[in-house]
N, C-alpha and C positions, 0 to 999 in steps of 0.2 A: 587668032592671037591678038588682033589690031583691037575689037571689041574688048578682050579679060582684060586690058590697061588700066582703063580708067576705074574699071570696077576695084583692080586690087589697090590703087592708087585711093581709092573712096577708103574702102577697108584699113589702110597703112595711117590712113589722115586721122580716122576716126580713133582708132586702138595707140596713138599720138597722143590725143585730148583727154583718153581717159587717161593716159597716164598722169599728164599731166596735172589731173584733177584729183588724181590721187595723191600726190605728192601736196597739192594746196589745200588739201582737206583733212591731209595725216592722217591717208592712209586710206580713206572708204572711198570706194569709186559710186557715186553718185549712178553712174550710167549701166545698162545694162548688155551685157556682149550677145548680143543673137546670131548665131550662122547664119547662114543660108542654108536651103533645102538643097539650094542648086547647085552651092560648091563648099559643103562643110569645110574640107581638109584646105582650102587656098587662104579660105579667112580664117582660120588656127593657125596656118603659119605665118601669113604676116600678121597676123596679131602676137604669137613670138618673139618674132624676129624685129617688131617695134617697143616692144613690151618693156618696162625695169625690171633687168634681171633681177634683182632684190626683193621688188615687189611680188609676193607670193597671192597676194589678194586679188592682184589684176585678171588673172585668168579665172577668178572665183564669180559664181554668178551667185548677187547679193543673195537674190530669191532660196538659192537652194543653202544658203550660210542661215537665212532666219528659218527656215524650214529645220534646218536640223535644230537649232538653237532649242532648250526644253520651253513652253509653256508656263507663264506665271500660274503659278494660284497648283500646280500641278504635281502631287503630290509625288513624292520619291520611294516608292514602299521598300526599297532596301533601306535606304537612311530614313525614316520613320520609323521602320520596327527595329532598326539596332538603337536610334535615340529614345525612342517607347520601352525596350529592354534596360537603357542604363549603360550601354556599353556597346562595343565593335561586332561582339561573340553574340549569336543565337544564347536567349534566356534560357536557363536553367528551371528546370521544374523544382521544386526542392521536395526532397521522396517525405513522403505521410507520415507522421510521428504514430505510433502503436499508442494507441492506448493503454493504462497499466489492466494488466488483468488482475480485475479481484481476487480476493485471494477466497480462496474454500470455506462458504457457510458453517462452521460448525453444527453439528447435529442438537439436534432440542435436547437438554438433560429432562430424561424424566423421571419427574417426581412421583415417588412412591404416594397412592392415596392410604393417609388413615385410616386404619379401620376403624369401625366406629365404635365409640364408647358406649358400651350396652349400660345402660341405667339397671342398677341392682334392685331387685326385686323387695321390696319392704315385707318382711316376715310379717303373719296375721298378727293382731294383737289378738293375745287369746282374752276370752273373756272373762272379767275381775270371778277371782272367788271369794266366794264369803267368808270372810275373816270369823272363826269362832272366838266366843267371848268369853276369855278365860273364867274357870270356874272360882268363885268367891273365895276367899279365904276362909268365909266359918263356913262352906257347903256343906251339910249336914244330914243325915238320916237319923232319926229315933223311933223306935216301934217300942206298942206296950201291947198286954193283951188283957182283952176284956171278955167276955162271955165265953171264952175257951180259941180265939180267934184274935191275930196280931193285929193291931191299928198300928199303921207307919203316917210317918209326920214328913219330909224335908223341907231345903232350902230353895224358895222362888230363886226361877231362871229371869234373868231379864234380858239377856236377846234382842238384840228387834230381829235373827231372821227366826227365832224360836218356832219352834214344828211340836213338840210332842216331849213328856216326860217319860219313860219306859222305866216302869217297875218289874224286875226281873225276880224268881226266888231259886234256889236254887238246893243242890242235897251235899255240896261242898264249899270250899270258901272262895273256890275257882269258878265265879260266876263272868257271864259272856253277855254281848249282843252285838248283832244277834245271838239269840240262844244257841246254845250247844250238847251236848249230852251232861243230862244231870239238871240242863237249865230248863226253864220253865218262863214264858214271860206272861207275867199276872195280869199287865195292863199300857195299852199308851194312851197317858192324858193328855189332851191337845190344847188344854187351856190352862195356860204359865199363870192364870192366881188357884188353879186346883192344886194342893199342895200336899194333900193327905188320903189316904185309903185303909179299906179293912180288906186285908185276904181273905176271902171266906173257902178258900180252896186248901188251905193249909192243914193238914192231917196233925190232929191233938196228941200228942206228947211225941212226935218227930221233930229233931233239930231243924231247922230251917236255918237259910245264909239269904238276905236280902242286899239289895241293892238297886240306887234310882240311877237314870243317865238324864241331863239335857241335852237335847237334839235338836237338829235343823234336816233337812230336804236338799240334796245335792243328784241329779239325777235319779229323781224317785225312790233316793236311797236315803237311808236317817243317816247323819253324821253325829259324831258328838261335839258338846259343846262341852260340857264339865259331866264330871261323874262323882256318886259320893261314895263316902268308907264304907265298906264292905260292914252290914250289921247281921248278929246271930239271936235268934229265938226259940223258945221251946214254948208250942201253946199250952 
């Protein structure tokens, strides 16, 4: 016991000064409290029991006051993402806006194809026919008889498609051509300045019915162009 004196007396002097030192520095105690290994619980209590009651700092070891204290420069990730958000509360997502749905393609109209316009067939032209060339106004036949045998006379065809004169005789006044019953054809003359002939076929003192036609060639057939009055003789 005569030894722990002076040691608690060291310990009581010293936990004195820091107070001290606290109160002339307002408040921070400069000095640092270390126990001992050898008697922790003797130097906590007279460091107590010299202490300022008031002073809560006194029994604070500075070391473990800046230890806890945060780090400059040292980010706070609670208050950074609440001041990163805008506010106290966890950020809101804000939910996805829809896009509008287009609305339904309508279906292609389809158009009817025309049918086509057939081009009309142009009818043949048929080919020109030859226009006959009316018969004269004086067209004429005259027969006389000479040697017991009629000579006929008519009237030139002028034609340009002129084919043949056809002298017909015949045993009525109902003469044809082509010929027919009763008819007889005397002669076709094929050259329009030939304008005259003798019957020599004509039976002497038998009436006779004459008559000429002008004719053209229409599919190898005679047509008429004019014809004359029917004339009668007796050789």
């Amino acid at each position: 016991m005569t030894r722990q004196r002076p040691l608690a007396t060291a310990f009581a002097t010293t936990a004195l000064v820091a107070a001290l030192a606290v109160v002339t520095t307002g408040g921070h105690s400069p000095f640092r409290v270390v126990a001992s290994a050898a008697e922790p619980a003797a130097a906590a209590t007279e460091a107590a029991a010299t202490a300022d009651p008031t002073d809560a700092t006194a029994l604070v070891d500075p070391a473990q006051t800046e230890s806890a204290a945060p780090t400059d420069g040292a980010a706070n990730p609670t208050a950074d993402s609440a001041a990163t958000q805008g506010g106290s509360g966890p950020k809101r997502t804000p939910a996805p806006t829809s896009a509008p749905r287009p609305g339904a393609t309508p279906a292609p109209t389809h158009n009817p194809t025309p049918d086509p316009t057939v081009a009309p067939t142009p009818d043949p032209t048929p080919a020109p026919t030859p226009r006959p060339t009316p018969a004269p106004a004086a067209a004429s036949l005259s027969i006389t008889v000479s040697g017991g045998q009629p000579h006929l006379s008519w009237t030139a065809c002028t034609a340009g498609n002129f084919a043949a004169y056809a002298v017909v005789r015949s045993a009525d006044s109902e003469i044809h051509f082509p010929a027919e019953t009763n008819d007889t054809l005397v002669a076709l003359v094929k050259s329009a300045a030939s304008t005259s002939l003798i019957d020599t076929g004509a039976s002497p003192g038998v009436r006779a019915y004459y008559r000429v036609w002008c004719t053209y060639l229409a599919d190898t057939e005679y047509k008429t162009i004019w014809t004359t009055p029917v004339v009668s003789v007796t050789p």
